[in-house]
DOMI-261197 format. One line per field, with one value per residue (C-alpha): x negated, y, z. Coordinates in steps of 0.05 Angstrom, whole numbers, plus 5000, padded with zeros to 4 digits. Layout:
N
c1	c(X,...)
c2	c(Y,...)
c3	c(Z,...)
***
This chain:
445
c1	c(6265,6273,6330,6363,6361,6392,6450,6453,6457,6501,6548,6551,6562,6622,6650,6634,6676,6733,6734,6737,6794,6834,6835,6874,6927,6932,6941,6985,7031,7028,7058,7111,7135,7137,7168,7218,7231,7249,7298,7339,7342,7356,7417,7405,7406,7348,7333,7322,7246,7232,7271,7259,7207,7146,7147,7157,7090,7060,7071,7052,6981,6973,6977,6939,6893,6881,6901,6847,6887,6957,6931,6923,6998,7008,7000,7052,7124,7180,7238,7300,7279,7219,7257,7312,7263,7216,7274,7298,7229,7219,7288,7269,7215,7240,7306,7253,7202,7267,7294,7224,7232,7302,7277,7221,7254,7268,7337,7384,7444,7492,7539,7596,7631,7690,7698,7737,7702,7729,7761,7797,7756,7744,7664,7630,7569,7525,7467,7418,7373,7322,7253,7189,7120,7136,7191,7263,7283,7338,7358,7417,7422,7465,7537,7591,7642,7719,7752,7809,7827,7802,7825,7773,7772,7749,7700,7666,7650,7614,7576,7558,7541,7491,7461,7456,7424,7372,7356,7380,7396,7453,7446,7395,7452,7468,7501,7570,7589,7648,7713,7775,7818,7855,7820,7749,7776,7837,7837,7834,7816,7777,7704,7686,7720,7687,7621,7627,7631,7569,7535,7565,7521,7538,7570,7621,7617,7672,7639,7635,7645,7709,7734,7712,7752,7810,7806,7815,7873,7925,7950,8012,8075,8063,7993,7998,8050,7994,7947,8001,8014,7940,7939,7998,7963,7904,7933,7979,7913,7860,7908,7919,7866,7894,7904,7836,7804,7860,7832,7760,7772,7812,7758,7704,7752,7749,7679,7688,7627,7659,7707,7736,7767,7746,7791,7802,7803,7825,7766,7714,7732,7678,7717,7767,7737,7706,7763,7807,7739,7738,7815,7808,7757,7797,7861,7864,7849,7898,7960,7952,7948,8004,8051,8027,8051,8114,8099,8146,8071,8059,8100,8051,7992,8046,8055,8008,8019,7995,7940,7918,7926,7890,7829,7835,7839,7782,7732,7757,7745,7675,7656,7690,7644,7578,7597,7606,7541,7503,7531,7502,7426,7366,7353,7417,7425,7496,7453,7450,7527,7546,7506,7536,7612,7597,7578,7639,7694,7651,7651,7725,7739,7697,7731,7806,7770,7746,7808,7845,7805,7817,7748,7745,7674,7667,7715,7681,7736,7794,7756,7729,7804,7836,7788,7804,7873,7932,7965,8010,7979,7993,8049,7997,7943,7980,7984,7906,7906,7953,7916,7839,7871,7897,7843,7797,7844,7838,7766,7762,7822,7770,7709,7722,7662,7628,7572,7512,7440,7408,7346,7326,7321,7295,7267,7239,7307,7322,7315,7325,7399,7418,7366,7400,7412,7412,7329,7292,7256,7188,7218,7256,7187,7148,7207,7209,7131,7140,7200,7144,7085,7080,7023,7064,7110,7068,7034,7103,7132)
c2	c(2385,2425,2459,2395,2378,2442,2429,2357,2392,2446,2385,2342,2401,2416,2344,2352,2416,2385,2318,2357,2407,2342,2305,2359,2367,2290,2283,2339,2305,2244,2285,2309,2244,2216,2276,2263,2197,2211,2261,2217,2164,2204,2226,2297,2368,2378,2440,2422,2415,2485,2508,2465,2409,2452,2512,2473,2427,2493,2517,2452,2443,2511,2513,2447,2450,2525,2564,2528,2467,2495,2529,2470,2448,2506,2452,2413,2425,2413,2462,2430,2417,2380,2336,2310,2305,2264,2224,2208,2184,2144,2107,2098,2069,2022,1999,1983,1938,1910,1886,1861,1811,1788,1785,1746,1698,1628,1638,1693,1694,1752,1778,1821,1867,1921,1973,2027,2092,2147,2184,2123,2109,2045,2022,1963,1939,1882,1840,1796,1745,1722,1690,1726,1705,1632,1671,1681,1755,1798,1874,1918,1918,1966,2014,2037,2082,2043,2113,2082,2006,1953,1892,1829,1848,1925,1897,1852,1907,1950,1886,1864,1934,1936,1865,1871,1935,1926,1856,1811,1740,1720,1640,1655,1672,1603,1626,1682,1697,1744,1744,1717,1761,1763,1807,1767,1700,1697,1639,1674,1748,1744,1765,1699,1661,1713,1712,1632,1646,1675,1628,1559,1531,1596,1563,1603,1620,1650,1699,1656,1730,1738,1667,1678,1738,1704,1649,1693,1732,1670,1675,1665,1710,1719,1736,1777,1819,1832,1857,1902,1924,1947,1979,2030,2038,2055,2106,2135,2162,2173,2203,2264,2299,2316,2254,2226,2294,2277,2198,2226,2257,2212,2166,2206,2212,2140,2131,2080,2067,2082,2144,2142,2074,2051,2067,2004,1992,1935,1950,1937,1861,1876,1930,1889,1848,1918,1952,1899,1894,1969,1969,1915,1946,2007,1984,2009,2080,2069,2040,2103,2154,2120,2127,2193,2215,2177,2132,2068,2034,2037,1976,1930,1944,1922,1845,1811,1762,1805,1823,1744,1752,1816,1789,1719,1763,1807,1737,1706,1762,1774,1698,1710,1771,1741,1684,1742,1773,1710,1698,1766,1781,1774,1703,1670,1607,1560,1511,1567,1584,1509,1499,1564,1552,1471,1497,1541,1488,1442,1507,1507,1442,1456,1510,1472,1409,1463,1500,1438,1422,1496,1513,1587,1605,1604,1675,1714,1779,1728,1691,1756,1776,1711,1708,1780,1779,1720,1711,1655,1637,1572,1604,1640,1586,1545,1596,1611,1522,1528,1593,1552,1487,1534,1569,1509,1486,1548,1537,1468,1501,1555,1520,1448,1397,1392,1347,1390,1362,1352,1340,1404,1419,1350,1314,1255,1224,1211,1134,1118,1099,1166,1213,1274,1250,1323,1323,1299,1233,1265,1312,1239,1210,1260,1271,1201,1209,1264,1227,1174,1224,1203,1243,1303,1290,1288,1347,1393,1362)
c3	c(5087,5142,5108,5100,5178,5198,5152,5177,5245,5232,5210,5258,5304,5264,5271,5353,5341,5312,5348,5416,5385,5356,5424,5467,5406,5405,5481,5482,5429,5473,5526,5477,5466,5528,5560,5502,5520,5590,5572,5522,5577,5627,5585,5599,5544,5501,5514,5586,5565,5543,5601,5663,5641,5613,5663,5725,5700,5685,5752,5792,5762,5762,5844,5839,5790,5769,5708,5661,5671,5660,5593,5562,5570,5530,5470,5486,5448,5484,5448,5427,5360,5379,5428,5379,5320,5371,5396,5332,5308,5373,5349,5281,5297,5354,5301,5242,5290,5317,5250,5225,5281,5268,5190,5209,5263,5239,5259,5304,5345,5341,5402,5382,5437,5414,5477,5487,5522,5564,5509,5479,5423,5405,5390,5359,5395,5374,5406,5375,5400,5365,5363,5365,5386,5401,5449,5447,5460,5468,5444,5427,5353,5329,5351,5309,5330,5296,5294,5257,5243,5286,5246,5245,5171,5188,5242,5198,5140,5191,5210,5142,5120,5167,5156,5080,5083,5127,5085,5144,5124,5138,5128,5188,5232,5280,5338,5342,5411,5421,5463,5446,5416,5356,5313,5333,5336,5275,5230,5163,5169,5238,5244,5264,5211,5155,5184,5172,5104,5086,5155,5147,5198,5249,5321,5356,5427,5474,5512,5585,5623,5590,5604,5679,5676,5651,5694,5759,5724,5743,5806,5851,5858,5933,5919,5855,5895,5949,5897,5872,5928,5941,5878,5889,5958,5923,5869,5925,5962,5905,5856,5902,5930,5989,6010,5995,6041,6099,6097,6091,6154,6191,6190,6202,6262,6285,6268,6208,6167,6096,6091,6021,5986,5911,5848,5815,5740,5694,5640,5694,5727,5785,5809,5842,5892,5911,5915,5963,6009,6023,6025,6085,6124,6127,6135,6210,6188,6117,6158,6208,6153,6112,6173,6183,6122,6126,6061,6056,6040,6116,6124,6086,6139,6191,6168,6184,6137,6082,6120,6115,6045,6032,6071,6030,5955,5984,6000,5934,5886,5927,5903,5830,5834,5846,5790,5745,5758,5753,5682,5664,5640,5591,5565,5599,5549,5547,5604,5662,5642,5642,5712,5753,5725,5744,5815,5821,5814,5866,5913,5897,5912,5977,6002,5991,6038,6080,6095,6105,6157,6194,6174,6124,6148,6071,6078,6128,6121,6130,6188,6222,6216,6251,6303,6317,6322,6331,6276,6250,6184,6167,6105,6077,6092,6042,5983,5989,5978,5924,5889,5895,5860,5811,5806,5797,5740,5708,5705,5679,5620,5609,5617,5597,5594,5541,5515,5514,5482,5556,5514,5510,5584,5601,5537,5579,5588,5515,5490,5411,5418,5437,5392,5367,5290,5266,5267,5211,5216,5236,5293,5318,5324,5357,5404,5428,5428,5481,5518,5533,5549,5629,5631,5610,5652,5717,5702,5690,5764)
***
């Protein structure tokens, strides 16, 4: 018997033993992944854990907390290896969970983007939104580099590679939202038109960012020649260096609160309103340096006419820009779209009345301007009238109404004669059950 305790003691002293030597090796491959994580987001080398991450911890607890303490990070693998093995687990295991969802979701909606990177290569990258836990979510599904081809034909067998081997259903797939281009959009041989194939039930959106875009493209001559203009402005200072350090310090000279202007470019649409503000508030220190260097450019900054048109293009893009950030984020749905681009071409409308009546507090670089200096403006006055009503029309072309199911948002407002007849019989009833729920009703005001 007494044998038979000291064994049962030397045991569980062993399993002390290894419980207490399992928990450090645990928490230091905790450590491992996390520090792993933070390095792929941060975009930065692998090896920059071996090498920067785990000495530098070493040598911060060690001041703080004593050698005893930095020993134990001795357990913790950060060499290149580890990282991208680690990293490529991590994303493993995030795609897998992530397609569970969409394979387990009563239906999905797909969001197709083809993008071009810094090096000219085109890429495929695709969205889904789905629902999970009674909740509809968002996430970055999947990218594919389009080295050669980028036919709708090409674009589609990338897409329905990856669906049909991760077991996605395709029938599942109710809602395609891409831009409008050719190879997304063609009749025949489109992705759109093949996805319908195999998802007759699929709806297809135009992407409402790309529409805005579009929309603001139109434009008059008078005005389109003023953004040219800007844009050779632009290029004639940032493309040489020289000329960029000789502005730098010309306004560091005067005292202005920005030194260097913004390089526009037609892949990213926010740039522009950016690029005309910054323009603007330096044109002071841009039409001294252009006649310093005896460019014919310096003439522009000497009309003032163009200057009323600069500020105008500079206030306009600003409001195109905050429409285009608004249509941007998690869980936007085809309601908040219809709502902000509804509110636009009121605003539009607004600021036509508005400037009709002498009023552009609505433009605060084109009023700060004209109270600063007297300028006859009533030529240019009239193309920033003409320019909103075209620009309203463009929206209502881009953007035209469309009967949405209002039920959803507000379900108390349908009556029998106007119940959506896609439902079955039973959802009809219990809708027009919860369309007459007062109680309900009070409680969600």
């Amino acid at each position: 018997r007494i044998s038979l305790l000291m064994k049962l003691k030397d045991l569980k002293q062993r399993k002390s033993t290894i419980r207490n030597s399992a928990t450090p090796i645990s928490k230091a491959q905790e450590a491992s992944y996390y520090a792993s994580l933070q390095i792929a987001k941060a975009g930065k080398p692998h090896t920059i854990g071996e090498e920067l991450f785990l000495p530098l911890a070493k040598e911060l607890i060690l001041i703080v907390c004593g050698e005893k303490a930095a020993k134990q990070l001795d357990l913790v693998a950060l060499s290149n290896v580890t990282v991208t093995r680690r990293i490529i687990n991590m994303a493993d295991d995030v795609k897998s969970t992530l397609i569970e969802r969409v394979k387990m979701s009563r239906c999905f909606s797909l969001q197709l983007d083809e993008s071009v990177n810094v090096v000219n290569l085109a890429n495929l990258l695709v969205y889904v939104r789905y629902e999970f836990e009674g909740m509809s979510h968002e996430d970055f599904l999947f990218y594919n580099p389009l080295p050669t081809r980028t036919t709708g034909e090409h674009i589609y067998q990338l897409l329905n590679e990856f669906i049909e081997e991760n077991g996605i259903d395709w029938k599942k797939c109710v809602g395609v939202c891409t831009d409008g281009a050719r190879a997304m959009t063609g009749r025949h041989s489109g992705v759109v038109a093949r996805i319908r194939e195999v998802a007759p039930g699929m709806k297809w959106t135009h992407c409402s960012i790309h529409r805005e875009a579009l929309a603001a493209k139109k434009m008059s001559e008078d005005l389109k020649s003023v953004l040219d203009s800007t844009v050779k402005v632009v290029n004639f200072i940032k493309a040489r260096p020289m000329n960029s350090r000789l502005l730098s310090v010309l306004c560091n000279e005067m005292g202005s609160e920005h030194v260097q202007l913004l390089l526009h470019t037609e892949v990213r649409w926010l740039s522009r309103g950016r690029v005309l503000t910054r323009l603007f508030e330096l044109h002071s220190e841009v039409q001294m340096f252009l006649h310093d260097q005896k460019s014919p450019l310096a003439s522009l900054f000497d009309d003032p006419v163009w200057l009323v048109k600069l500020a105008f293009l500079a206030d306009i893009f600003t409001h195109l820009n905050e429409l285009n950030m608004g249509l941007q984020g998690l869980s936007l749905t085809i309601f908040d779209v219809s709502d902000k681009i509804t509110a636009m071409k009121k605003k539009l409308q607004l600021f036509v009345n508005k400037i009709n009546a002498g009023d552009v507090f609505s433009f605060p670089t084109l009023e700060n301007h004209l109270h600063t200096y007297v300028v006859e403006h009533d030529a240019a006055v009239r193309d920033v009238i003409v320019h909103l009503l075209s620009l309203k029309e463009q929206f209502s072309e881009y953007f035209p109404v469309e009967a949405t199911p209002e039920w959803i948002r507000n379900p108390f407002t349908v009556d029998a004669e106007e119940i959506p007849k896609n439902l079955s019989c039973a959802e009809q009833e219990k809708l027009l059950e919860l369309s007459s729920d007062a109680t309900l009703m009070s409680e969600l005001k």
